[in-house]
N, C-alpha and C positions, 0 to 999 in steps of 0.2 A: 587366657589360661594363667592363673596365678602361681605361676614358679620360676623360681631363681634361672634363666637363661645361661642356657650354656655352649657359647659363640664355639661355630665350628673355627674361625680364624683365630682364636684365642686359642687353641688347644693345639693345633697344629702347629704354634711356637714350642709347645714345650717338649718336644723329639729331639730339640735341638740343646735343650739343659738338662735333661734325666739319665738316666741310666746309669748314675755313679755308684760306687761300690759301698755306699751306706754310711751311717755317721757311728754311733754310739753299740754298745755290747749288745751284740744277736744272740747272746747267751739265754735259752728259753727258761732254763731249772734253776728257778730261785726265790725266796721266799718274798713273797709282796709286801709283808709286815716289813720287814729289814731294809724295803729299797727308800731311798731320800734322794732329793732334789729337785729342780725346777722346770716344771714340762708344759711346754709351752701349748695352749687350745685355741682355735682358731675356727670361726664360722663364721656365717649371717645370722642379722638380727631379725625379724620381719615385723617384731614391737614389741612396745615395752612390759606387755605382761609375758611373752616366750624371755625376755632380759630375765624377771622375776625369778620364772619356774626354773630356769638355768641355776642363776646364782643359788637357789632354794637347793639344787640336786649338787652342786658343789662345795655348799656348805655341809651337804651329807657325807659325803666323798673325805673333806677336810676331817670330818670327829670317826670317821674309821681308818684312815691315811695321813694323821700328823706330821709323818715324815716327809709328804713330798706338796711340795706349793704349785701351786695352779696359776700360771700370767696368762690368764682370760686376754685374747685377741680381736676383739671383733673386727672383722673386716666392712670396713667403709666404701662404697661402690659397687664396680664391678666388678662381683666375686672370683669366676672365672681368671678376668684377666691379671688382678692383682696374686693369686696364685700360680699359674704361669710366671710370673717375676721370681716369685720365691721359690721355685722349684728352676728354674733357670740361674740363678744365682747363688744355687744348691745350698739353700739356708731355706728349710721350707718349717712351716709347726710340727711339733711333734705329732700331736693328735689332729685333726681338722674333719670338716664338711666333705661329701663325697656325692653329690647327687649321682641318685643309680644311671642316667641319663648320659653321662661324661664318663663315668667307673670304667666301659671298653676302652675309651681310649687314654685314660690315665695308669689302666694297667696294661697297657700292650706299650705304651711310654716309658717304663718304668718308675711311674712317682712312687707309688706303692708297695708298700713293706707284705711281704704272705706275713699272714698270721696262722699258718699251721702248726706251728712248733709252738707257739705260745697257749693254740689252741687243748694241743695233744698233750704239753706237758706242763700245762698249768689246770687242765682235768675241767673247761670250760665245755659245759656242756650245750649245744648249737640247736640240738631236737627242741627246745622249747622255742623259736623265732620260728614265725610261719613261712613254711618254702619257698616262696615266693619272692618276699624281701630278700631272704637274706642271697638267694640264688642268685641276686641282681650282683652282689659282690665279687663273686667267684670269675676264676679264669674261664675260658672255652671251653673248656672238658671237663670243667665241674669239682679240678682235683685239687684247685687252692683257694684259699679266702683271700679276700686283702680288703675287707670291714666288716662290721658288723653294724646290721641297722639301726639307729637310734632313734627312729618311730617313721609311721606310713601312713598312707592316705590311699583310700579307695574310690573309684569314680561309683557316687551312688546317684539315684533318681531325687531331686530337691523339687516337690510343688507348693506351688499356692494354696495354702488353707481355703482362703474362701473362692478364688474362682475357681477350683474343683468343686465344691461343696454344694455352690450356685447350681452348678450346673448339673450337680445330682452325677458326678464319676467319682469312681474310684482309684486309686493309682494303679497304673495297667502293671501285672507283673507279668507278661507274656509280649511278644512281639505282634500275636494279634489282637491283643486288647491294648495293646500302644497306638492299634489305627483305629479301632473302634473308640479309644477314649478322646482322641484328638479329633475323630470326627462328631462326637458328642457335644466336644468344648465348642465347636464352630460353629455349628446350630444352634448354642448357648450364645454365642455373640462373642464368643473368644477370637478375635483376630488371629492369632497366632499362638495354638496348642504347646508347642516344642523352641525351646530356643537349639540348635545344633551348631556344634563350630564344626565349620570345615576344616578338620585337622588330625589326623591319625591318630594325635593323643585323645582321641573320642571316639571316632572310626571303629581304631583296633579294638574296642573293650568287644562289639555288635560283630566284628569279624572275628573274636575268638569263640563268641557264643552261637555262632553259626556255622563252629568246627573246622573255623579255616585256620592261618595262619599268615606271618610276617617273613621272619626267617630262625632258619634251625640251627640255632648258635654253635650248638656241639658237632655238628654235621658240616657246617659251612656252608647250608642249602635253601635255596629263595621257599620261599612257600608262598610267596603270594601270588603266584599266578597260577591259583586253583582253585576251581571250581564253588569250592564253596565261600571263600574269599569274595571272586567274583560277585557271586550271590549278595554276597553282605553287603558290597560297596553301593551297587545297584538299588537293594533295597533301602538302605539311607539316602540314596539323591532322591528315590523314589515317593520321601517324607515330603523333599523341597516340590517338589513338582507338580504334589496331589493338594500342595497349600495347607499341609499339615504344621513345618516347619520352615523356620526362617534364620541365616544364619545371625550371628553377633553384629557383623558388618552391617547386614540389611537393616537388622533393627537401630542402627546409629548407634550401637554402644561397644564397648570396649570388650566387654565379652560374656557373657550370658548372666554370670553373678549378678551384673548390673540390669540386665533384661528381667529377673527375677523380681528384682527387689525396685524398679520402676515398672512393676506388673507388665511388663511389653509380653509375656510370655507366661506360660502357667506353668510347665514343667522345666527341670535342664538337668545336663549331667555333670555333676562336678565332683571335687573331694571336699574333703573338711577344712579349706580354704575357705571354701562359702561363710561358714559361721563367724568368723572372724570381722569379715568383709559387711556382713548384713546387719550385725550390733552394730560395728562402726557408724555405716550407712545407712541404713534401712532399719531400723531397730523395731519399726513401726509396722510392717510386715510380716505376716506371719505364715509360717512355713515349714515343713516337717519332711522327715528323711524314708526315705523307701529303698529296698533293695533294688539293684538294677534288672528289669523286667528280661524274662530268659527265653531266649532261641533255641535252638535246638538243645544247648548246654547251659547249665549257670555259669557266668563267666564275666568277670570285669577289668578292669588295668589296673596294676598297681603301683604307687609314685612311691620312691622313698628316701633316703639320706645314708648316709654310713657315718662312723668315726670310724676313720682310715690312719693308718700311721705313718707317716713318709717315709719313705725307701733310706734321707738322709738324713735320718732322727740322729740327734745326738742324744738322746737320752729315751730310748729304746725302750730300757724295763719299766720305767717311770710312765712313760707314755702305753703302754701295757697295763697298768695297775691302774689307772686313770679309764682305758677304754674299756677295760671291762667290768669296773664298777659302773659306767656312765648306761652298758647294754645287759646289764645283769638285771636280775629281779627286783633289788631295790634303789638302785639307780634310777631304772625308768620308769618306777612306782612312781617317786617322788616328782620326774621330771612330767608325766604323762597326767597326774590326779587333777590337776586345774583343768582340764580339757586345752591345753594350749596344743598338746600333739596328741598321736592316738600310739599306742603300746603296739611293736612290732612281737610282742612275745606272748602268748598265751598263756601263760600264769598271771601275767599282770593285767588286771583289772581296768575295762574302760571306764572315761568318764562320763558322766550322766548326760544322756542323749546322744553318743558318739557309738553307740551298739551298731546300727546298720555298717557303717565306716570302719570299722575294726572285725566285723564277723564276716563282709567282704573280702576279709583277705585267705579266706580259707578257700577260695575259686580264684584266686587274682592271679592275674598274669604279669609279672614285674615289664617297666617299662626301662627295659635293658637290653640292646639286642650288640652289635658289633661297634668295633672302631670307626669314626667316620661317617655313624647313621645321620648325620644332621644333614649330611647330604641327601640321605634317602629321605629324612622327613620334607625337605624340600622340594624335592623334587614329588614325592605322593602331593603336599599340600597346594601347589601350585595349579597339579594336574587337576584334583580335587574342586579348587575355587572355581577355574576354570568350566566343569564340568557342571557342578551345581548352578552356574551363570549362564547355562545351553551351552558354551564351547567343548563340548567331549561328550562321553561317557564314560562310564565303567570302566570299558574296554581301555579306553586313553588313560584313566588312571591308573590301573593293574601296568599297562605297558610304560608308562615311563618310573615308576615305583621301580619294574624287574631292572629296568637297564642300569637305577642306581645302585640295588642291590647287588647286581653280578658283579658290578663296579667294584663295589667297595670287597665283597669276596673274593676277587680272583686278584687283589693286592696281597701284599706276604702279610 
């Protein structure tokens, strides 16, 4: 899976540097034209054409906010943990990166500034980000923000031009034309129809679309050990088993992007990571996007990012006028129009061939659930490998998935 990792041992340091009483004026009512100064930005780079579309959306930023300067940060390594540093050392950037994956436990830590008040009385309207992402940022009960997304990715269906074509299938958009298109490809002489990773960030998209669930953030309540869950999990081993699919591991590649674009496989599920991946590498491959094929519901996962504000900004207003031109309308025109990211807001227009990847998020399910899930992803993924390998089944994944989950819920 191609994203920024985010170490559960790295996060669990920083409980022990947060929660200070904030740096710079929490004063929300005040005019953005009037604020000056120097507000520090901070992310990952993933290349040099996202450098590009950056600087390109900050030089916009610059010709309608003369007053306030931008020291671009990029962070070198590992993101995570050199964050941790700077939030332990309560010198953190004003603005920064927030993958929705870490956001439970960076707001239950208190790195994180609410932006309710900035929200409320700077007349920021939130109805155009599609629910999803921006859900990802919110407290447990839904009743405060502390980001705003600054673009998303959806897992859609990615295949082979011509071993589809060859083979006379079409992209399956149903769960039973996922087995009849794979058992087509294999009578064709497709070895292996489906690339699958064994991994909940793939899983979950096929277990929400078969009406099951993870857990129920605002409740505090496991949902995976139901029924319909059940169902899900079973009938994805049930791909590995029938010789439909085979995971990343098995095919010897690092993880299915790469299965793709060495034809080891004809379909996979990814986001718009892929495209990025496949110019570099596979430029020569040819390949096109589909919606992800529906169960009982249309339903997919959704990956995202925030510009968050540190809880110990020192310079607060500044870093406000910054994050909400960078999540505004024309902010993320500018950043999103190269295709380097896809537009978290629905006024802003995708870019050419990123349509499947962007209208995915009007079913997505954000990929955000509690404090400490990296435990539970651990613990499902292990069971998972296991299981897909003959050591389990279902049932053994569902039960040690619950025992993390209750875990991690029945802490304060």
């Amino acid at each position: 899976m191609r994203r920024i990792p985010m170490l559960a041992a790295a996060l669990a340091l920083v409980a022990a540097g947060c929660g200070g009483s904030g740096g710079g004026s929490t004063a929300t009512t005040f005019d953005p034209a009037k604020v000056s100064g120097t507000v520090v930005l901070s992310g990952w780079q993933a290349s040099p054409e996202e450098g590009a579309a950056l600087k390109q959306t900050l030089d916009g930023f610059a010709a309608k906010y003369p007053k306030i300067k931008v020291d671009y940060q990029p962070v070198q390594g590992d993101y995570p943990t050199v964050m941790v540093a700077k939030f332990s050392a309560h010198q953190p950037p004003d603005v920064f990166y927030v993958d929705s994956s870490v956001a439970p436990d960076w707001i239950k830590q208190g790195a994180l500034e609410s932006l309710n008040g900035y929200l409320s009385d700077q007349h920021f309207d939130t109805s155009k980000f599609f629910p999803g992402y921006l859900g990802a940022f919110k407290s447990p009960d839904g009743s405060t923000t502390y980001g705003l997304p600054k673009d998303g990715n959806t897992l859609a269906l990615a295949y082979d031009n011509q071993m589809l074509s060859s083979a006379g299938v079409q992209p399956p958009t149903t769960w039973d034309e996922m087995i009849s298109a794979g058992q087509k490809l294999k009578a064709a002489g497709v070895s292996t129809p489906y690339c699958l990773a064994d991994d909940l960030a793939r899983v979950g998209a096929f277990i929400y679309q078969n009406g099951g669930g993870i857990i129920d953030v605002k409740n505090r309540r496991d949902l995976i050990d139901s029924p319909a869950t059940r169902q899900a999990v079973t009938w994805y081993l049930d791909l590995y088993k029938q010789g439909l699919a085979r995971s990343d591991k098995d095919l010897g590649v690092a993880w299915c992007g790469e299965a793709l674009g060495r034809q080891k496989a004809a379909m996979i599920f990814e986001g718009g990571w892929l495209d990025s991946f496949m110019q570099g590498s596979y430029p020569n491959v040819k390949y096109t996007w589909a919606p992800m094929p529906k169960g009982k519901q249309q339903a997919t996962l959704g990956f995202t990012v925030s510009y968050s504000i540190g809880k110990e900004s020192a310079h607060k207003q500044a870093a406000w006028v910054l994050l909400s031109y960078l999540t505004g309308q024309d902010g993320m025109k500018l950043w999103t129009q190269g295709g380097v990211a896809n537009p978290t807001r629905t006024d802003v227009p995708p870019a050419a061939g990123k349509d499947v990847l962007v209208q995915g998020a009007k079913y997505a399910h954000p990929w955000s659930f509690v404090a400490g899930f990296s435990k539970v992803l651990d613990a499902f993924n292990n069971a998972f490998t296991g299981a897909e390998q003959g050591n389990g089944s279902a049932d053994t994944v569902i039960s040690a998935a619950k025992t993390a989950i209750d875990q991690q819920l029945s802490g304060p």
